[in-house]
C-alpha positions as CSV (number, residue, x, y, z in Angstrom):
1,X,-21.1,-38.8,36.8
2,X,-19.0,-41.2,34.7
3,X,-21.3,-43.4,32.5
4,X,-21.7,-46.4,34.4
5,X,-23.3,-44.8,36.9
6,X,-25.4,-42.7,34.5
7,X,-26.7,-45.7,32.2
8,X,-27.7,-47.3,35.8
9,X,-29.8,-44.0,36.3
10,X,-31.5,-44.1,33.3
11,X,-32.3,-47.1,33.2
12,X,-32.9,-48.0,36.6
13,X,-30.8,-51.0,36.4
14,X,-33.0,-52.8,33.8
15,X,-29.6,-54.6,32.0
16,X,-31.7,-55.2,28.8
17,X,-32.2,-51.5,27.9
18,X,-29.8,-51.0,25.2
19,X,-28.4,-48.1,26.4
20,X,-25.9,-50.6,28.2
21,X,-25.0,-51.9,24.4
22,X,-23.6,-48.0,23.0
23,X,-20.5,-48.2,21.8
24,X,-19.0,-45.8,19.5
25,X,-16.7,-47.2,15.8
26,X,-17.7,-44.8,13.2
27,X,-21.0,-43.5,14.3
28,X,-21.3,-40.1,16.1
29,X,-21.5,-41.8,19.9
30,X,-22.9,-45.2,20.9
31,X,-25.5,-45.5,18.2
32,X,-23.0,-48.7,16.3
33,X,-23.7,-50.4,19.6
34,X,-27.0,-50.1,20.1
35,X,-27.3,-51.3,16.6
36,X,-25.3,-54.1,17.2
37,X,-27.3,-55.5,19.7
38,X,-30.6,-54.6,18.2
39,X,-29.4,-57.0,15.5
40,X,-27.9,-59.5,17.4
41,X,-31.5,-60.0,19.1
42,X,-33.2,-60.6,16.4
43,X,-31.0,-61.8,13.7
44,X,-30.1,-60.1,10.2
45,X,-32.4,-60.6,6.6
46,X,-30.6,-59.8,4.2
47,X,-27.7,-56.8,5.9
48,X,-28.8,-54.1,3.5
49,X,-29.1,-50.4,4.2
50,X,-30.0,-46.9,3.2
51,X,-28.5,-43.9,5.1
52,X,-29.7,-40.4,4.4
53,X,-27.6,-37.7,5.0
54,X,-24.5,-39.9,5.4
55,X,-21.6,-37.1,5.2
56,X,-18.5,-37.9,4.1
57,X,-18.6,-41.1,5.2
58,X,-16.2,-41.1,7.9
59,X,-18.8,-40.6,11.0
60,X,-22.5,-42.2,10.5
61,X,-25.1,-44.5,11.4
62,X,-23.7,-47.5,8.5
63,X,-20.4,-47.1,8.1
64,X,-19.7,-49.7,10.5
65,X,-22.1,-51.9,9.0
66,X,-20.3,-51.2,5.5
67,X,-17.2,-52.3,7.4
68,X,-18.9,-56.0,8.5
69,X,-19.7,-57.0,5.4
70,X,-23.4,-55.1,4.7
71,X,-24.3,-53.6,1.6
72,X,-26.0,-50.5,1.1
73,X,-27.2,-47.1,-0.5
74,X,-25.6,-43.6,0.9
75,X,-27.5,-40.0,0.0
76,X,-26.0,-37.1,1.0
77,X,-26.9,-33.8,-0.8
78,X,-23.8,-31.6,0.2
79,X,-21.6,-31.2,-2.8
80,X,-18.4,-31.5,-0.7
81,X,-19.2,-34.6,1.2
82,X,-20.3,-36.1,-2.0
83,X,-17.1,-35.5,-3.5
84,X,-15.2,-36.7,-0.4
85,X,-17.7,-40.3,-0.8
86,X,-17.1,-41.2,-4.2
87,X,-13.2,-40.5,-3.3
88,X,-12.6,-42.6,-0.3
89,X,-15.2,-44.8,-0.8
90,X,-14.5,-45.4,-4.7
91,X,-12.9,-49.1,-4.3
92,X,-16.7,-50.3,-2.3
93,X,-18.1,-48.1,-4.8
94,X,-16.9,-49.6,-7.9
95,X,-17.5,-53.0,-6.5
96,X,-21.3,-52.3,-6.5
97,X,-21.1,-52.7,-2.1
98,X,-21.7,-49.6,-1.6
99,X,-23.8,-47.5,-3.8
100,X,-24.2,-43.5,-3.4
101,X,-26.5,-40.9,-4.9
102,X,-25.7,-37.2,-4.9
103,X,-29.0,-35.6,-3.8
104,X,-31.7,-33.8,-1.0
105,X,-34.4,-36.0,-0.7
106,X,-37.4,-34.8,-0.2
107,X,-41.0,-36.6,-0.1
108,X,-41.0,-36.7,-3.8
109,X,-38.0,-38.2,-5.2
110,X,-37.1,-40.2,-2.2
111,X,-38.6,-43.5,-3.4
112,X,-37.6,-43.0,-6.8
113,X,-33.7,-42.8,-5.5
114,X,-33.8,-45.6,-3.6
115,X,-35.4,-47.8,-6.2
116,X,-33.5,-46.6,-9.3
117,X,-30.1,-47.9,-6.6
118,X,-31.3,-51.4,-6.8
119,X,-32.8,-51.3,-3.4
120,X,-36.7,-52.2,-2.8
121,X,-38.8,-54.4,-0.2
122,X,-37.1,-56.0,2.8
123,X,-33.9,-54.2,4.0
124,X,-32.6,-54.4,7.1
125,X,-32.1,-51.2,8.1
126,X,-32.6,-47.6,8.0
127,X,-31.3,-44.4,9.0
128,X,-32.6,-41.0,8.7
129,X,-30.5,-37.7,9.9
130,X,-31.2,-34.8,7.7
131,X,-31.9,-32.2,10.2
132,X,-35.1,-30.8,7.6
133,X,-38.4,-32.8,6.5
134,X,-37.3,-36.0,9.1
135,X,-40.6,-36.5,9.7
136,X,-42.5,-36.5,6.2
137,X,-39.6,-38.3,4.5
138,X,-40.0,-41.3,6.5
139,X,-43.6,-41.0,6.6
140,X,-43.7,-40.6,2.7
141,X,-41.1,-44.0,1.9
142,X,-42.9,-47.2,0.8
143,X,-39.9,-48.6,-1.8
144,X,-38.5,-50.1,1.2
145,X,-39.7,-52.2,4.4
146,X,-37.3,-52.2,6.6
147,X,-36.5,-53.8,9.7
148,X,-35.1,-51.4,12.1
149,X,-35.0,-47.7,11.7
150,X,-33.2,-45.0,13.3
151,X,-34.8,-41.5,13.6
152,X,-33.1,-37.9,14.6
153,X,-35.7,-36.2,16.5
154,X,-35.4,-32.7,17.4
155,X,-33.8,-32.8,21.3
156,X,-35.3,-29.3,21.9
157,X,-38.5,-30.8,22.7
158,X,-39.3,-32.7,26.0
159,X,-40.6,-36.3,26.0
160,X,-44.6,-35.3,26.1
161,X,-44.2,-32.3,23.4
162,X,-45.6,-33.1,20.1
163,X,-43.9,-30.8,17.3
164,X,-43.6,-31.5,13.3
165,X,-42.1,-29.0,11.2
166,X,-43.7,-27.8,8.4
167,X,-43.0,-29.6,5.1
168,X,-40.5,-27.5,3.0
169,X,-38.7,-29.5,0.5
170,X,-36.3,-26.1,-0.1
171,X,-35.6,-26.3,3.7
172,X,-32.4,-26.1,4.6
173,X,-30.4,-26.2,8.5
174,X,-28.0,-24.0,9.6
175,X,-26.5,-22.6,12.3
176,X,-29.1,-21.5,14.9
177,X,-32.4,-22.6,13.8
178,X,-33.9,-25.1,16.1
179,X,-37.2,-25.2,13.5
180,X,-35.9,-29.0,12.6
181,X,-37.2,-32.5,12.1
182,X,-40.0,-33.4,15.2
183,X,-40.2,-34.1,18.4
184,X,-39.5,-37.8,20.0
185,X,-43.0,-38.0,20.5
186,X,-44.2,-37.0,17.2
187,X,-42.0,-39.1,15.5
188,X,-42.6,-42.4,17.4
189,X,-46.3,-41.6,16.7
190,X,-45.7,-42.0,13.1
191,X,-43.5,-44.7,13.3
192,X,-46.2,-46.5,14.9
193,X,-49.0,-45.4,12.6
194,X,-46.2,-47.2,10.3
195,X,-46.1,-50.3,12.2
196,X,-43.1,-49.6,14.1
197,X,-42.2,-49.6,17.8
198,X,-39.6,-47.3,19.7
199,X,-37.1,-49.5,21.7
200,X,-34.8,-47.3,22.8
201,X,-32.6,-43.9,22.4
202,X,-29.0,-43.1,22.1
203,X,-27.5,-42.6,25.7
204,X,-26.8,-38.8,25.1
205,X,-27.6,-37.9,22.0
206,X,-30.8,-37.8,19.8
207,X,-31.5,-40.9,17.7
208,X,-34.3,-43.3,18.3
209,X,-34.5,-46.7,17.3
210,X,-37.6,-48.5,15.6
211,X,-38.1,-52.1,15.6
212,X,-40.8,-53.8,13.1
213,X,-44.1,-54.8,15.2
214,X,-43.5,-58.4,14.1
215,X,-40.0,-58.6,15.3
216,X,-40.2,-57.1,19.1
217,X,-41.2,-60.2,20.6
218,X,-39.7,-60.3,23.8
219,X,-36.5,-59.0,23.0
220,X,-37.0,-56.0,24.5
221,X,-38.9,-54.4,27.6
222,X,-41.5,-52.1,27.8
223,X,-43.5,-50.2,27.9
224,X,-42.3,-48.3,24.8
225,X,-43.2,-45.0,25.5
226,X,-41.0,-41.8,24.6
227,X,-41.3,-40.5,28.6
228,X,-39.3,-43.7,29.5
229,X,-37.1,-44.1,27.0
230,X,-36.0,-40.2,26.2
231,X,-32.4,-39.5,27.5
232,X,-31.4,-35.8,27.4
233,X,-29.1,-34.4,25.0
234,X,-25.6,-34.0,26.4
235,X,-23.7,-32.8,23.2
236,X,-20.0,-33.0,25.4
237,X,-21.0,-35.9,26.3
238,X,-21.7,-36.8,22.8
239,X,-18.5,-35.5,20.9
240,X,-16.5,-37.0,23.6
241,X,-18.0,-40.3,23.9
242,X,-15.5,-43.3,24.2
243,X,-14.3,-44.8,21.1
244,X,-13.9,-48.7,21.3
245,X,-10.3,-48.9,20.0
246,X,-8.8,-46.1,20.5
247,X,-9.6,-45.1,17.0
248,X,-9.8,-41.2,16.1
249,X,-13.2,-39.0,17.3
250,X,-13.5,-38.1,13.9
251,X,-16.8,-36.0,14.3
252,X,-14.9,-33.9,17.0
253,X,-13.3,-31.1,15.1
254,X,-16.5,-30.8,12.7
255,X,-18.5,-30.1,16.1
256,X,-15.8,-27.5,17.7
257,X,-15.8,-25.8,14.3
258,X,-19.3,-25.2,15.3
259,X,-21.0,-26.4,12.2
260,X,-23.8,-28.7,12.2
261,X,-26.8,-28.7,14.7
262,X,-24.8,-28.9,17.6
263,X,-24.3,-24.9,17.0
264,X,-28.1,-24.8,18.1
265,X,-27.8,-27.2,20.7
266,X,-24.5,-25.0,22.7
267,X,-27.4,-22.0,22.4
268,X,-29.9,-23.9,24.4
269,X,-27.4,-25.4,26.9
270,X,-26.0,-22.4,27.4
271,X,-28.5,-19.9,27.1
């Protein structure tokens, strides 16, 4: 089914869903999209992020942002991809645009890396992907209030199953362990308890997005509940997900080297 005619299926036609928005730039599929138009609904602060676990850079959730004029904070804790940041990145990095901080967060020093960046109260938006402690990170950040937030949840549960991993700041992913993050559910749960709503998911892959209580408004259609906005995971669909351009699928090599999550996600597909 070519995507037209898929977004029209999941969303039953309803045009304001933003899975109509995806378009991919620099993130993994059509999260810059979605982004985009989140933003372009209800307006931009102050355009400042924090990303956690940004890679090298090359393929995220703020690199495009970086690219329109936003300023930010990276973490990534992998020792190559933090040497392949402060390399290509050294010119916004110097400049004070974009600043980066070698580390694994974990419930305990996450605040403290944020703030000692420069970065506290209102931001604009947040992104979360560390395939680990998901779940009690955000639940444990209070430096930051930020607007919007994306959320990884784990795909391997269904829209009604409520999963958290255990905390375990010394977790690590790897290649087939599905044991990750939370479920949809469980994680719009907790972005409610933290005043946040779920307005939508990626088209095929497994982010949510999280607008402030005080900024839905109308700018977006309910009702907000995971069973009507989950979309399943399609990870071919994903990794060859049109980029707006022509420009390079830079994630596609890392995913047919079969590193990453998606080594989990090719188990469960194909049993």
């Amino acid at each position: 089914m070519d995507m037209r005619k898929y977004r029209k299926m999941r969303t039953a036609g309803d045009r304001r869903r933003l899975e109509w928005y995806g378009e991919k730039i620099f993130s993994q599929s059509d999260e810059d999209g979605i982004i985009s138009e989140i933003f372009r609904r209800i307006g931009c602060k102050n355009k400042v992020f924090v990303e956690f676990g940004s890679e090298v850079g090359t393929e995220n959730n703020t690199r495009n942002l970086l690219e329109s004029g936003w300023s930010g904070l990276w973490i990534e804790g992998n020792p190559d991809y933090a040497k392949s940041i402060r390399w290509n990145f050294r010119d916004k990095i110097s400049e004070k645009i974009l600043m980066f901080s070698e580390a694994y967060v974990d419930v305990q020093n996450i605040n403290s890396i944020i703030e000692e960046n420069g970065i506290s109260g209102e931001i604009d938006f947040l992104s979360i992907d560390i395939d680990g402690n998901d779940y009690h990170v955000f639940e444990a950040i209070s430096v930051i209030n930020p607007r919007v937030v994306c959320l990884e949840h784990n795909h391997c549960y269904t829209p009604c199953a409520e999963y958290v991993m255990p905390y375990n700041p010394d977790y690590r992913w790897s290649a087939g362990r599905s044991d990750f993050g939370a479920s949809l559910t469980s994680m719009a749960k907790l972005a409610g308890r933290k005043g946040y709503t779920l307005v939508g998911c990626s088209l095929y892959g497994a982010n949510g997005f999280y607008v402030r209580n005080d900024l839905v408004g109308d700018h977006f259609t309910g009702p907000f509940t995971p069973e009507r906005l989950f979309n399943p995971l399609d990870y071919e669909k994903v990794v060859n997900f049109p980029v707006r351009g022509g420009k390079p699928q830079v994630g596609k090599r890392w995913m047919e080297a079969g590193s990453g999550w998606w080594a989990v996600v090719r188990r469960l597909v194909r049993g």
